[in-house]
C-alpha positions in Angstrom: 0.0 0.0 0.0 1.1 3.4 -0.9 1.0 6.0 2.4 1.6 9.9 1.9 3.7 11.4 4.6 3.6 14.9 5.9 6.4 16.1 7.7 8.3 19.0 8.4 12.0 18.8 7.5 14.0 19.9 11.0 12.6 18.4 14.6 13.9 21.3 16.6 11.8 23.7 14.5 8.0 24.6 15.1 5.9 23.4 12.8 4.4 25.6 10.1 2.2 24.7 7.4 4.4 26.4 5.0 7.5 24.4 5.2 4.9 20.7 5.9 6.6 18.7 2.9 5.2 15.4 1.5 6.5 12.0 0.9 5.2 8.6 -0.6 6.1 5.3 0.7 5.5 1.6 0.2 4.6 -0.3 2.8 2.1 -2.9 4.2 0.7 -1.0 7.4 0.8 2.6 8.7 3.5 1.8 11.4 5.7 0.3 9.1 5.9 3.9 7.0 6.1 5.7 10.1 9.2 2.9 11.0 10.9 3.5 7.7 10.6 7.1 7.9 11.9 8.0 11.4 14.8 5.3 10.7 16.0 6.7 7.6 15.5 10.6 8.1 15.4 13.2 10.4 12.1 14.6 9.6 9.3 15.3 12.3 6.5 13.0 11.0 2.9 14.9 11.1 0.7 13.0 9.3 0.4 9.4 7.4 -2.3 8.8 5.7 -3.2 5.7 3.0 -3.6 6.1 -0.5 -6.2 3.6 -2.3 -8.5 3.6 -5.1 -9.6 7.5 -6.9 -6.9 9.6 -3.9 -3.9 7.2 -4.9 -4.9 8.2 -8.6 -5.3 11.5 -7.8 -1.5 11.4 -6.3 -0.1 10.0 -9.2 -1.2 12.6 -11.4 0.7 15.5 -9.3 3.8 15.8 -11.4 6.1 15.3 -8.0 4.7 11.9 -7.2 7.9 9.9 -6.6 7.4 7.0 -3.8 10.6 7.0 -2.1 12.7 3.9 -1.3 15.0 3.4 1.7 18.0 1.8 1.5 17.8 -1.0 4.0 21.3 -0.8 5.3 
């Protein structure tokens, strides 16, 4: 399943809707993309929500669609 994360880029700053950024991630459940996430970045995680059905199409059309892999290292 496809999850979009919202997150703001920097934990020690407050958050403001003007720097919330967005991700997409593969994964099977909604704590697993919050697991890859906060292992592989630094970003304060505000949001996940799952993309299915007419919303993941929606998100594919937006020309910055791009669901980001982590290296499991």
């Amino acid at each position: 399943m496809i999850f979009k994360v919202l997150y703001q880029p920097d934990k020690k700053q407050n958050p403001r809707r003007e720097t919330t950024r967005t991700l997409y991630v593969e994964a099977d459940t909604e704590v697993e993309a919050h697991a890859l996430v906060e292992d592989h970045t630094d970003y304060e995680i505000e949001f996940i929500e799952p993309l299915q059905g007419k919303h993941l199409e929606y998100e594919q059309n937006n020309p910055d669609y791009k669901v980001t892999e982590f290296n499991n290292q």
